[in-house]
C-alpha positions in Angstrom: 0.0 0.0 0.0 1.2 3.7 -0.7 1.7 5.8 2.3 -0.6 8.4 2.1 0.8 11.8 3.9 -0.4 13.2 6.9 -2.1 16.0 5.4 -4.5 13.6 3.4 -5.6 11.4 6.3 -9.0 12.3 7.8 -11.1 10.7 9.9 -11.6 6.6 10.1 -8.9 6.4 7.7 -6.3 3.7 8.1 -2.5 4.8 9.0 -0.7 2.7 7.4 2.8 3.2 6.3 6.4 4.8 7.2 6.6 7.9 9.5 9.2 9.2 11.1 8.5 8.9 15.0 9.2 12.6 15.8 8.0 12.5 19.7 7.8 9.1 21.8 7.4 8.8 25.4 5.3 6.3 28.1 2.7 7.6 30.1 0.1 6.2 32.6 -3.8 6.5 32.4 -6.0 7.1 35.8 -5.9 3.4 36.3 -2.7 2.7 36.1 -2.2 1.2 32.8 0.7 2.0 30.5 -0.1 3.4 27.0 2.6 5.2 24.2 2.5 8.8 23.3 3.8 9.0 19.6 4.1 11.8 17.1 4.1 10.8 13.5 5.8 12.9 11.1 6.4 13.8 7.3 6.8 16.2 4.9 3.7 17.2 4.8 2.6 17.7 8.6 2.5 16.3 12.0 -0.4 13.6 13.6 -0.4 12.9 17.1 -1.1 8.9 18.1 -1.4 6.6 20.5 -0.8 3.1 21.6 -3.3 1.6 24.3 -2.2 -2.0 24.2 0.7 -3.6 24.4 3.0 0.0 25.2 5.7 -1.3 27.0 6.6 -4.6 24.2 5.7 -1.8 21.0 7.6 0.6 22.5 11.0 -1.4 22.7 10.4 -2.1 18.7 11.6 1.8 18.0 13.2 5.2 19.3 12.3 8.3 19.0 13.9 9.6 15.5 13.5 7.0 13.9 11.7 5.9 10.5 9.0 3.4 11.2 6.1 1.2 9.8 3.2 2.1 11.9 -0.2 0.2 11.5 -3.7 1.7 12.7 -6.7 4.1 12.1 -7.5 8.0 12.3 -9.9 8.9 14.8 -11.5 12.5 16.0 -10.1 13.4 19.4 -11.1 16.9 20.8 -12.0 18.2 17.8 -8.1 16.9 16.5 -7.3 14.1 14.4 -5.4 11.3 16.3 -3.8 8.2 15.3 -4.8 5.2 17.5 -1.8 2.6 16.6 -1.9 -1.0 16.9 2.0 -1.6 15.9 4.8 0.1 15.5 8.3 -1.4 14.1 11.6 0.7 13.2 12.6 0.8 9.5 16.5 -0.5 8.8 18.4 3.2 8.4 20.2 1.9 5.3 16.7 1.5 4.1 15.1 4.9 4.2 16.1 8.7 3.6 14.9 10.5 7.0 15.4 13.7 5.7 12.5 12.6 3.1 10.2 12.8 6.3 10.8 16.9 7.2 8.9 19.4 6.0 10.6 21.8 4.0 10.5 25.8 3.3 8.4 26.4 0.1 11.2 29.1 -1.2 14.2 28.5 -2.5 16.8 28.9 0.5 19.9 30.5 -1.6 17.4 33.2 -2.6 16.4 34.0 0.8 19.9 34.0 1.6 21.2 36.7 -1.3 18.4 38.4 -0.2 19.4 38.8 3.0 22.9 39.9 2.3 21.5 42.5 0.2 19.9 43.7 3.5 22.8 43.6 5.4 24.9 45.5 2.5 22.5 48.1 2.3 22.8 49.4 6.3 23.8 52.7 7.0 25.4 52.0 10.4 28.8 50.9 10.0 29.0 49.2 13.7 25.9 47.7 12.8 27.1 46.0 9.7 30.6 44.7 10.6 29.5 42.9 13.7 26.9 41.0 11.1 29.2 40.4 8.8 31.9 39.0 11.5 29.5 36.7 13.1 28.4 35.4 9.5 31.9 34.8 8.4 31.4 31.5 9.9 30.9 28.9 7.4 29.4 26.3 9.5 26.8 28.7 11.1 25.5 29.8 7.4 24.9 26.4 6.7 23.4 25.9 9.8 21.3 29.0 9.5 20.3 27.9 6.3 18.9 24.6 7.1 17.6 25.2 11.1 13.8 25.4 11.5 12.8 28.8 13.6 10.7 26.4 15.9 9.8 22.3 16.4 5.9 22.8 15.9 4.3 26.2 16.5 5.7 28.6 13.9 7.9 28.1 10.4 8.7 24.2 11.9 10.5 23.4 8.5 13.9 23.1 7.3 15.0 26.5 6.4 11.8 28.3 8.6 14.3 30.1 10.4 16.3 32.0 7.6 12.0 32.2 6.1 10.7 33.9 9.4 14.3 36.1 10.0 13.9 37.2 6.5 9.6 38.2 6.9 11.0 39.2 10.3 13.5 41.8 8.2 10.7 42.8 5.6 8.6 43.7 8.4 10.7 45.9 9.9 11.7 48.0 7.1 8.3 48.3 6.4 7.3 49.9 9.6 10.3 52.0 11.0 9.8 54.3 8.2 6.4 55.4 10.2 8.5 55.5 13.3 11.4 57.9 12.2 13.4 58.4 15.2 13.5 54.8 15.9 16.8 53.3 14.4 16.3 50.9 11.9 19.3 49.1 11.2 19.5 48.3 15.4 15.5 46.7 14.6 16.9 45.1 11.3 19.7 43.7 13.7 17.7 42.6 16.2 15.3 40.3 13.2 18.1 38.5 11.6 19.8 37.7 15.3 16.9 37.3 17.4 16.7 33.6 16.7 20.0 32.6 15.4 21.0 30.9 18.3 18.5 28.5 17.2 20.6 27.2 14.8 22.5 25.5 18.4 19.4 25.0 20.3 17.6 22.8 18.2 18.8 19.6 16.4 17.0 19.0 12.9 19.2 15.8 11.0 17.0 13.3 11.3 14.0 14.9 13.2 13.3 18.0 15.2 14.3 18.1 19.0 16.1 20.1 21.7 19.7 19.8 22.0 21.5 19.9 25.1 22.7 23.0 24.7 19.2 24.5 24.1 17.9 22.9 27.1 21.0 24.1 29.5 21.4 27.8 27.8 18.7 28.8 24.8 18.7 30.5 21.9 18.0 34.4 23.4 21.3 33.6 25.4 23.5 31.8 23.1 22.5 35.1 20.5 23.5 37.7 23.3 27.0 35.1 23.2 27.6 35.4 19.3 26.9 39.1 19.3 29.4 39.5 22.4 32.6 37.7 20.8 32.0 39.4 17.5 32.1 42.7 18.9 35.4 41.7 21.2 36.9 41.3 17.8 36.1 45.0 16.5 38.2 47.4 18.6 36.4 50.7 19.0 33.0 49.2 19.4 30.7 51.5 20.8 29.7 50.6 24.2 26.4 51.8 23.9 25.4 50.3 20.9 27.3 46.8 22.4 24.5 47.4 24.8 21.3 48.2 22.8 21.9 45.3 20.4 21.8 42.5 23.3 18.8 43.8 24.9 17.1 43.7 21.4 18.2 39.7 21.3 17.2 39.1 25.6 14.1 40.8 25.3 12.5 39.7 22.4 10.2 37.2 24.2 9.2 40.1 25.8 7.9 38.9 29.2 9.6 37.0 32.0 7.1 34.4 31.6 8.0 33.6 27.6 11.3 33.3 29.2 13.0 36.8 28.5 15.6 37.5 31.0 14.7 40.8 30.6 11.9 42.9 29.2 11.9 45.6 26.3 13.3 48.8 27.6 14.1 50.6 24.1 12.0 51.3 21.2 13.9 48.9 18.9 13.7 46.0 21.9 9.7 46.9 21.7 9.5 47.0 18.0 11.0 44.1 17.8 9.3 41.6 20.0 5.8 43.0 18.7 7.0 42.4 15.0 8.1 38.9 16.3 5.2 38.2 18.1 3.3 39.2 14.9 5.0 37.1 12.6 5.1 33.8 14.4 0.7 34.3 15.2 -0.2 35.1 11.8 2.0 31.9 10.5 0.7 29.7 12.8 -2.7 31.0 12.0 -1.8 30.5 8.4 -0.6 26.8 9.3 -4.1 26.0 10.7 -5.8 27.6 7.6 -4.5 25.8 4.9 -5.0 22.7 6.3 -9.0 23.3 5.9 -11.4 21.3 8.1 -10.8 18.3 8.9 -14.3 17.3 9.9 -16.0 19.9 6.8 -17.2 22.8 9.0 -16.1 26.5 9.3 -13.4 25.9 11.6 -9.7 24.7 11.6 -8.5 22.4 14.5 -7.7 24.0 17.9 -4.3 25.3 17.9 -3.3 24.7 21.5 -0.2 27.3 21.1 -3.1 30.3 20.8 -6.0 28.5 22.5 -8.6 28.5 19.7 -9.6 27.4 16.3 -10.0 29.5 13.7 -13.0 30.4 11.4 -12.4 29.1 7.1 -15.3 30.6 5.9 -16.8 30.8 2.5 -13.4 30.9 1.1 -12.3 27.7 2.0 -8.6 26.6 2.8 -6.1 29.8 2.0 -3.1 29.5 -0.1 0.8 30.0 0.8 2.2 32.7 -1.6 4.7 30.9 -3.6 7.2 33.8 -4.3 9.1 35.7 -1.5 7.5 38.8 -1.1 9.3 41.9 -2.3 10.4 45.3 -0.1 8.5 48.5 -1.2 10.1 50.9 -3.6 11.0 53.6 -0.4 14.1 52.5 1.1 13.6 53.6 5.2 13.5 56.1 7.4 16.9 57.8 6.4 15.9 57.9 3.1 12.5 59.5 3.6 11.8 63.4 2.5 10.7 65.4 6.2 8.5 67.7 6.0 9.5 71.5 6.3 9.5 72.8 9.5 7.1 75.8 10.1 8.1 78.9 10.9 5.3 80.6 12.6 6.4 83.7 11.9 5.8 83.5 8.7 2.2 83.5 6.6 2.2 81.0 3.8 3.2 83.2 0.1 0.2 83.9 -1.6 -0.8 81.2 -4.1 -1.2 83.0 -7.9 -4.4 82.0 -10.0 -2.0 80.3 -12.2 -0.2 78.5 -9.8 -3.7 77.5 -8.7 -4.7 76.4 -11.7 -1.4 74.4 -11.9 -2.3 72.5 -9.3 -5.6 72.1 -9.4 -5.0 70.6 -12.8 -2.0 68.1 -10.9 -4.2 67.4 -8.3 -2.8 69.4 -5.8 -4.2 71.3 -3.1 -3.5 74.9 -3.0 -1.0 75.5 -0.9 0.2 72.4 -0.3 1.5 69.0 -1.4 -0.2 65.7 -2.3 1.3 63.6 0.3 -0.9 62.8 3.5 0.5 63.0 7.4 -0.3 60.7 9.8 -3.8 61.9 10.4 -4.6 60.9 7.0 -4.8 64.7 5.8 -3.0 66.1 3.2 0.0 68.5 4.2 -0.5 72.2 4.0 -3.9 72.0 4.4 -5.6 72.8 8.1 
Protein backbone atom coordinates (compact mmCIF):
# COMPACT_ATOMS: atom_id res chain seq x y z
CA UNK A 1 0.00 0.00 0.00
CA UNK A 2 1.20 3.74 -0.72
CA UNK A 3 1.70 5.79 2.33
CA UNK A 4 -0.61 8.39 2.05
CA UNK A 5 0.77 11.80 3.86
CA UNK A 6 -0.43 13.22 6.92
CA UNK A 7 -2.10 16.04 5.41
CA UNK A 8 -4.55 13.59 3.37
CA UNK A 9 -5.59 11.38 6.26
CA UNK A 10 -9.04 12.28 7.79
CA UNK A 11 -11.10 10.73 9.94
CA UNK A 12 -11.57 6.56 10.08
CA UNK A 13 -8.90 6.36 7.73
CA UNK A 14 -6.34 3.73 8.06
CA UNK A 15 -2.55 4.81 9.05
CA UNK A 16 -0.70 2.72 7.38
CA UNK A 17 2.81 3.23 6.29
CA UNK A 18 6.42 4.80 7.21
CA UNK A 19 6.55 7.93 9.51
CA UNK A 20 9.15 9.19 11.14
CA UNK A 21 8.50 8.86 14.95
CA UNK A 22 9.21 12.59 15.76
CA UNK A 23 8.00 12.46 19.68
CA UNK A 24 7.81 9.06 21.78
CA UNK A 25 7.36 8.77 25.42
CA UNK A 26 5.33 6.31 28.14
CA UNK A 27 2.70 7.58 30.11
CA UNK A 28 0.12 6.17 32.62
CA UNK A 29 -3.84 6.51 32.44
CA UNK A 30 -5.99 7.12 35.79
CA UNK A 31 -5.92 3.42 36.30
CA UNK A 32 -2.75 2.72 36.11
CA UNK A 33 -2.17 1.18 32.78
CA UNK A 34 0.74 2.00 30.45
CA UNK A 35 -0.11 3.39 27.05
CA UNK A 36 2.57 5.20 24.16
CA UNK A 37 2.47 8.85 23.33
CA UNK A 38 3.84 9.05 19.57
CA UNK A 39 4.07 11.83 17.07
CA UNK A 40 4.12 10.83 13.49
CA UNK A 41 5.84 12.94 11.15
CA UNK A 42 6.43 13.76 7.30
CA UNK A 43 6.80 16.23 4.89
CA UNK A 44 3.66 17.21 4.75
CA UNK A 45 2.64 17.73 8.58
CA UNK A 46 2.48 16.34 12.05
CA UNK A 47 -0.39 13.60 13.57
CA UNK A 48 -0.36 12.92 17.11
CA UNK A 49 -1.11 8.85 18.07
CA UNK A 50 -1.37 6.60 20.51
CA UNK A 51 -0.85 3.10 21.58
CA UNK A 52 -3.33 1.63 24.30
CA UNK A 53 -2.21 -1.99 24.24
CA UNK A 54 0.75 -3.63 24.37
CA UNK A 55 3.02 -0.05 25.20
CA UNK A 56 5.67 -1.31 27.03
CA UNK A 57 6.60 -4.60 24.20
CA UNK A 58 5.67 -1.84 21.00
CA UNK A 59 7.60 0.59 22.53
CA UNK A 60 11.00 -1.39 22.72
CA UNK A 61 10.44 -2.07 18.70
CA UNK A 62 11.59 1.83 18.02
CA UNK A 63 13.24 5.23 19.29
CA UNK A 64 12.33 8.26 19.03
CA UNK A 65 13.89 9.63 15.54
CA UNK A 66 13.52 6.97 13.86
CA UNK A 67 11.74 5.87 10.50
CA UNK A 68 9.04 3.44 11.25
CA UNK A 69 6.07 1.23 9.75
CA UNK A 70 3.17 2.09 11.90
CA UNK A 71 -0.24 0.19 11.52
CA UNK A 72 -3.71 1.74 12.73
CA UNK A 73 -6.65 4.12 12.07
CA UNK A 74 -7.51 8.02 12.29
CA UNK A 75 -9.85 8.87 14.83
CA UNK A 76 -11.45 12.52 16.04
CA UNK A 77 -10.08 13.39 19.39
CA UNK A 78 -11.09 16.92 20.76
CA UNK A 79 -12.04 18.21 17.77
CA UNK A 80 -8.11 16.92 16.55
CA UNK A 81 -7.31 14.11 14.38
CA UNK A 82 -5.41 11.33 16.29
CA UNK A 83 -3.83 8.25 15.25
CA UNK A 84 -4.75 5.20 17.48
CA UNK A 85 -1.85 2.55 16.58
CA UNK A 86 -1.90 -1.03 16.86
CA UNK A 87 2.01 -1.64 15.95
CA UNK A 88 4.79 0.13 15.54
CA UNK A 89 8.33 -1.43 14.13
CA UNK A 90 11.61 0.66 13.25
CA UNK A 91 12.58 0.80 9.49
CA UNK A 92 16.53 -0.48 8.78
CA UNK A 93 18.38 3.25 8.43
CA UNK A 94 20.16 1.86 5.32
CA UNK A 95 16.67 1.54 4.09
CA UNK A 96 15.09 4.91 4.23
CA UNK A 97 16.08 8.66 3.65
CA UNK A 98 14.89 10.50 7.05
CA UNK A 99 15.38 13.73 5.70
CA UNK A 100 12.49 12.60 3.11
CA UNK A 101 10.18 12.75 6.28
CA UNK A 102 10.80 16.87 7.19
CA UNK A 103 8.91 19.38 6.03
CA UNK A 104 10.56 21.79 3.96
CA UNK A 105 10.47 25.80 3.30
CA UNK A 106 8.44 26.38 0.09
CA UNK A 107 11.20 29.07 -1.24
CA UNK A 108 14.22 28.46 -2.46
CA UNK A 109 16.77 28.93 0.49
CA UNK A 110 19.88 30.51 -1.59
CA UNK A 111 17.40 33.18 -2.56
CA UNK A 112 16.37 34.02 0.79
CA UNK A 113 19.89 33.96 1.63
CA UNK A 114 21.24 36.65 -1.28
CA UNK A 115 18.38 38.38 -0.22
CA UNK A 116 19.40 38.79 2.99
CA UNK A 117 22.85 39.91 2.29
CA UNK A 118 21.49 42.53 0.23
CA UNK A 119 19.94 43.71 3.52
CA UNK A 120 22.83 43.58 5.41
CA UNK A 121 24.88 45.47 2.48
CA UNK A 122 22.52 48.12 2.28
CA UNK A 123 22.76 49.42 6.32
CA UNK A 124 23.77 52.68 7.04
CA UNK A 125 25.38 52.03 10.36
CA UNK A 126 28.77 50.95 10.02
CA UNK A 127 28.96 49.16 13.72
CA UNK A 128 25.86 47.69 12.84
CA UNK A 129 27.09 46.04 9.71
CA UNK A 130 30.63 44.67 10.58
CA UNK A 131 29.55 42.91 13.66
CA UNK A 132 26.94 41.00 11.08
CA UNK A 133 29.22 40.42 8.76
CA UNK A 134 31.91 39.02 11.47
CA UNK A 135 29.49 36.70 13.07
CA UNK A 136 28.40 35.42 9.46
CA UNK A 137 31.92 34.83 8.43
CA UNK A 138 31.43 31.50 9.90
CA UNK A 139 30.90 28.90 7.38
CA UNK A 140 29.42 26.33 9.46
CA UNK A 141 26.85 28.70 11.11
CA UNK A 142 25.54 29.81 7.37
CA UNK A 143 24.90 26.41 6.71
CA UNK A 144 23.36 25.88 9.83
CA UNK A 145 21.30 29.04 9.47
CA UNK A 146 20.28 27.88 6.28
CA UNK A 147 18.94 24.58 7.09
CA UNK A 148 17.62 25.18 11.10
CA UNK A 149 13.78 25.43 11.50
CA UNK A 150 12.79 28.81 13.56
CA UNK A 151 10.68 26.42 15.91
CA UNK A 152 9.82 22.29 16.41
CA UNK A 153 5.87 22.81 15.95
CA UNK A 154 4.34 26.24 16.52
CA UNK A 155 5.71 28.58 13.92
CA UNK A 156 7.87 28.05 10.36
CA UNK A 157 8.70 24.24 11.95
CA UNK A 158 10.54 23.36 8.53
CA UNK A 159 13.92 23.13 7.26
CA UNK A 160 15.00 26.46 6.36
CA UNK A 161 11.77 28.26 8.56
CA UNK A 162 14.30 30.06 10.41
CA UNK A 163 16.27 31.98 7.61
CA UNK A 164 12.03 32.19 6.13
CA UNK A 165 10.67 33.87 9.41
CA UNK A 166 14.27 36.05 10.00
CA UNK A 167 13.86 37.20 6.53
CA UNK A 168 9.56 38.24 6.86
CA UNK A 169 10.95 39.23 10.31
CA UNK A 170 13.49 41.82 8.20
CA UNK A 171 10.70 42.82 5.61
CA UNK A 172 8.56 43.75 8.37
CA UNK A 173 10.68 45.88 9.94
CA UNK A 174 11.67 47.98 7.06
CA UNK A 175 8.31 48.28 6.44
CA UNK A 176 7.34 49.86 9.61
CA UNK A 177 10.30 51.99 11.03
CA UNK A 178 9.77 54.27 8.23
CA UNK A 179 6.35 55.40 10.22
CA UNK A 180 8.49 55.52 13.28
CA UNK A 181 11.40 57.93 12.23
CA UNK A 182 13.37 58.39 15.17
CA UNK A 183 13.48 54.79 15.85
CA UNK A 184 16.83 53.28 14.45
CA UNK A 185 16.32 50.91 11.87
CA UNK A 186 19.31 49.09 11.22
CA UNK A 187 19.46 48.27 15.37
CA UNK A 188 15.53 46.65 14.59
CA UNK A 189 16.87 45.10 11.31
CA UNK A 190 19.73 43.75 13.67
CA UNK A 191 17.71 42.60 16.16
CA UNK A 192 15.27 40.34 13.24
CA UNK A 193 18.10 38.52 11.60
CA UNK A 194 19.76 37.68 15.29
CA UNK A 195 16.93 37.26 17.39
CA UNK A 196 16.65 33.56 16.72
CA UNK A 197 20.00 32.59 15.35
CA UNK A 198 21.05 30.91 18.34
CA UNK A 199 18.51 28.47 17.17
CA UNK A 200 20.62 27.15 14.83
CA UNK A 201 22.52 25.55 18.36
CA UNK A 202 19.36 25.02 20.31
CA UNK A 203 17.61 22.77 18.19
CA UNK A 204 18.85 19.61 16.39
CA UNK A 205 16.95 19.03 12.93
CA UNK A 206 19.17 15.81 11.04
CA UNK A 207 17.03 13.29 11.32
CA UNK A 208 14.01 14.86 13.25
CA UNK A 209 13.34 18.01 15.19
CA UNK A 210 14.34 18.09 19.01
CA UNK A 211 16.06 20.15 21.71
CA UNK A 212 19.72 19.83 21.98
CA UNK A 213 21.46 19.86 25.07
CA UNK A 214 22.68 23.01 24.74
CA UNK A 215 19.23 24.52 24.06
CA UNK A 216 17.93 22.94 27.07
CA UNK A 217 20.95 24.06 29.54
CA UNK A 218 21.36 27.75 27.81
CA UNK A 219 18.71 28.84 24.83
CA UNK A 220 18.75 30.51 21.93
CA UNK A 221 18.01 34.36 23.37
CA UNK A 222 21.32 33.58 25.44
CA UNK A 223 23.47 31.78 23.11
CA UNK A 224 22.47 35.15 20.50
CA UNK A 225 23.53 37.69 23.31
CA UNK A 226 26.98 35.12 23.18
CA UNK A 227 27.57 35.38 19.28
CA UNK A 228 26.95 39.06 19.34
CA UNK A 229 29.36 39.52 22.43
CA UNK A 230 32.62 37.69 20.81
CA UNK A 231 32.04 39.44 17.46
CA UNK A 232 32.07 42.65 18.94
CA UNK A 233 35.36 41.69 21.19
CA UNK A 234 36.93 41.34 17.81
CA UNK A 235 36.08 45.04 16.51
CA UNK A 236 38.16 47.41 18.61
CA UNK A 237 36.44 50.66 18.96
CA UNK A 238 33.03 49.15 19.35
CA UNK A 239 30.67 51.52 20.84
CA UNK A 240 29.74 50.61 24.23
CA UNK A 241 26.44 51.75 23.89
CA UNK A 242 25.43 50.28 20.88
CA UNK A 243 27.33 46.79 22.43
CA UNK A 244 24.51 47.39 24.75
CA UNK A 245 21.31 48.18 22.80
CA UNK A 246 21.93 45.30 20.37
CA UNK A 247 21.83 42.47 23.31
CA UNK A 248 18.83 43.78 24.91
CA UNK A 249 17.06 43.66 21.37
CA UNK A 250 18.22 39.73 21.27
CA UNK A 251 17.21 39.09 25.64
CA UNK A 252 14.13 40.76 25.34
CA UNK A 253 12.49 39.66 22.38
CA UNK A 254 10.21 37.23 24.21
CA UNK A 255 9.17 40.09 25.84
CA UNK A 256 7.89 38.93 29.24
CA UNK A 257 9.62 36.97 32.03
CA UNK A 258 7.05 34.43 31.64
CA UNK A 259 8.04 33.60 27.64
CA UNK A 260 11.31 33.31 29.18
CA UNK A 261 13.01 36.76 28.45
CA UNK A 262 15.59 37.49 30.98
CA UNK A 263 14.69 40.75 30.57
CA UNK A 264 11.92 42.93 29.25
CA UNK A 265 11.91 45.61 26.34
CA UNK A 266 13.29 48.79 27.61
CA UNK A 267 14.06 50.55 24.08
CA UNK A 268 12.05 51.31 21.18
CA UNK A 269 13.88 48.87 18.91
CA UNK A 270 13.66 45.98 21.86
CA UNK A 271 9.73 46.92 21.68
CA UNK A 272 9.49 47.01 18.05
CA UNK A 273 11.02 44.11 17.77
CA UNK A 274 9.29 41.65 19.99
CA UNK A 275 5.84 42.96 18.75
CA UNK A 276 6.97 42.40 15.01
CA UNK A 277 8.14 38.92 16.33
CA UNK A 278 5.22 38.17 18.09
CA UNK A 279 3.27 39.22 14.95
CA UNK A 280 4.96 37.08 12.56
CA UNK A 281 5.10 33.80 14.44
CA UNK A 282 0.73 34.26 15.20
CA UNK A 283 -0.19 35.05 11.76
CA UNK A 284 2.03 31.90 10.52
CA UNK A 285 0.75 29.66 12.78
CA UNK A 286 -2.73 31.04 12.05
CA UNK A 287 -1.82 30.48 8.42
CA UNK A 288 -0.62 26.85 9.35
CA UNK A 289 -4.14 25.99 10.66
CA UNK A 290 -5.78 27.57 7.58
CA UNK A 291 -4.47 25.77 4.86
CA UNK A 292 -4.98 22.74 6.29
CA UNK A 293 -8.95 23.32 5.88
CA UNK A 294 -11.39 21.30 8.06
CA UNK A 295 -10.84 18.28 8.90
CA UNK A 296 -14.34 17.32 9.95
CA UNK A 297 -16.00 19.88 6.79
CA UNK A 298 -17.16 22.82 9.01
CA UNK A 299 -16.05 26.51 9.27
CA UNK A 300 -13.35 25.91 11.56
CA UNK A 301 -9.71 24.68 11.60
CA UNK A 302 -8.53 22.39 14.49
CA UNK A 303 -7.66 24.00 17.92
CA UNK A 304 -4.27 25.28 17.91
CA UNK A 305 -3.32 24.73 21.48
CA UNK A 306 -0.24 27.32 21.11
CA UNK A 307 -3.08 30.31 20.82
CA UNK A 308 -6.02 28.51 22.47
CA UNK A 309 -8.61 28.48 19.74
CA UNK A 310 -9.63 27.38 16.34
CA UNK A 311 -9.96 29.50 13.72
CA UNK A 312 -12.96 30.37 11.35
CA UNK A 313 -12.43 29.08 7.13
CA UNK A 314 -15.27 30.64 5.87
CA UNK A 315 -16.84 30.76 2.50
CA UNK A 316 -13.43 30.86 1.09
CA UNK A 317 -12.29 27.74 1.98
CA UNK A 318 -8.61 26.59 2.83
CA UNK A 319 -6.09 29.80 1.97
CA UNK A 320 -3.07 29.52 -0.11
CA UNK A 321 0.77 30.05 0.76
CA UNK A 322 2.20 32.73 -1.56
CA UNK A 323 4.72 30.86 -3.63
CA UNK A 324 7.18 33.76 -4.31
CA UNK A 325 9.11 35.70 -1.54
CA UNK A 326 7.50 38.84 -1.15
CA UNK A 327 9.30 41.87 -2.32
CA UNK A 328 10.42 45.25 -0.12
CA UNK A 329 8.52 48.54 -1.18
CA UNK A 330 10.14 50.92 -3.62
CA UNK A 331 10.96 53.57 -0.42
CA UNK A 332 14.15 52.51 1.09
CA UNK A 333 13.64 53.60 5.19
CA UNK A 334 13.46 56.12 7.40
CA UNK A 335 16.88 57.79 6.45
CA UNK A 336 15.92 57.93 3.10
CA UNK A 337 12.49 59.50 3.59
CA UNK A 338 11.77 63.35 2.54
CA UNK A 339 10.72 65.42 6.15
CA UNK A 340 8.53 67.66 5.99
CA UNK A 341 9.50 71.45 6.29
CA UNK A 342 9.49 72.78 9.54
CA UNK A 343 7.06 75.76 10.09
CA UNK A 344 8.07 78.89 10.86
CA UNK A 345 5.29 80.64 12.55
CA UNK A 346 6.36 83.65 11.85
CA UNK A 347 5.76 83.47 8.66
CA UNK A 348 2.18 83.47 6.61
CA UNK A 349 2.18 81.01 3.80
CA UNK A 350 3.16 83.15 0.08
CA UNK A 351 0.25 83.93 -1.61
CA UNK A 352 -0.83 81.16 -4.08
CA UNK A 353 -1.22 82.97 -7.93
CA UNK A 354 -4.39 82.04 -10.00
CA UNK A 355 -1.99 80.25 -12.19
CA UNK A 356 -0.20 78.53 -9.84
CA UNK A 357 -3.67 77.50 -8.69
CA UNK A 358 -4.68 76.37 -11.69
CA UNK A 359 -1.43 74.37 -11.95
CA UNK A 360 -2.27 72.52 -9.27
CA UNK A 361 -5.65 72.08 -9.43
CA UNK A 362 -5.04 70.55 -12.77
CA UNK A 363 -2.05 68.05 -10.93
CA UNK A 364 -4.21 67.41 -8.33
CA UNK A 365 -2.75 69.43 -5.82
CA UNK A 366 -4.19 71.29 -3.15
CA UNK A 367 -3.47 74.89 -3.00
CA UNK A 368 -0.96 75.54 -0.89
CA UNK A 369 0.22 72.37 -0.26
CA UNK A 370 1.52 69.02 -1.38
CA UNK A 371 -0.17 65.71 -2.28
CA UNK A 372 1.34 63.60 0.32
CA UNK A 373 -0.86 62.79 3.49
CA UNK A 374 0.47 63.01 7.42
CA UNK A 375 -0.31 60.74 9.85
CA UNK A 376 -3.82 61.88 10.43
CA UNK A 377 -4.61 60.87 6.96
CA UNK A 378 -4.79 64.70 5.80
CA UNK A 379 -2.98 66.12 3.18
CA UNK A 380 -0.01 68.51 4.17
CA UNK A 381 -0.49 72.17 4.00
CA UNK A 382 -3.86 72.03 4.42
CA UNK A 383 -5.64 72.83 8.14
Amino acid sequence: MKRRNIEELREQDLADGTYLIARKSLATTKHGKPYLKVKLQDRTGELEARVWDNADAISAQFNEGEVARVRGTVESFAGTLQAKLDDIRAVPAEDVDPSAFLPVTRHSVEEMWDRLQAVIEDMRDPWVKKVLRKIFDDEDLQARFKRAPAAMGIHHPWIGGLLEHVLSLVYLAKRVCPHYPHIDEDQVVFGAIMHDLGKIYELSYETSFNYTDEGRLVGHLVTGAILTDRAVRELEGFPRELELRLKHILLAHHGTYEFGSPKIPQTLEAELLHRLDDMDSKITTMTQYLEKGSSDGSNWTEYARSMGRSFFIGEKGPIQWADHVVELPAEGGAAQATPPPKADKQTKPAPVSEKSASKNKAAGTPAGGDDTLDLFGRRRGSN
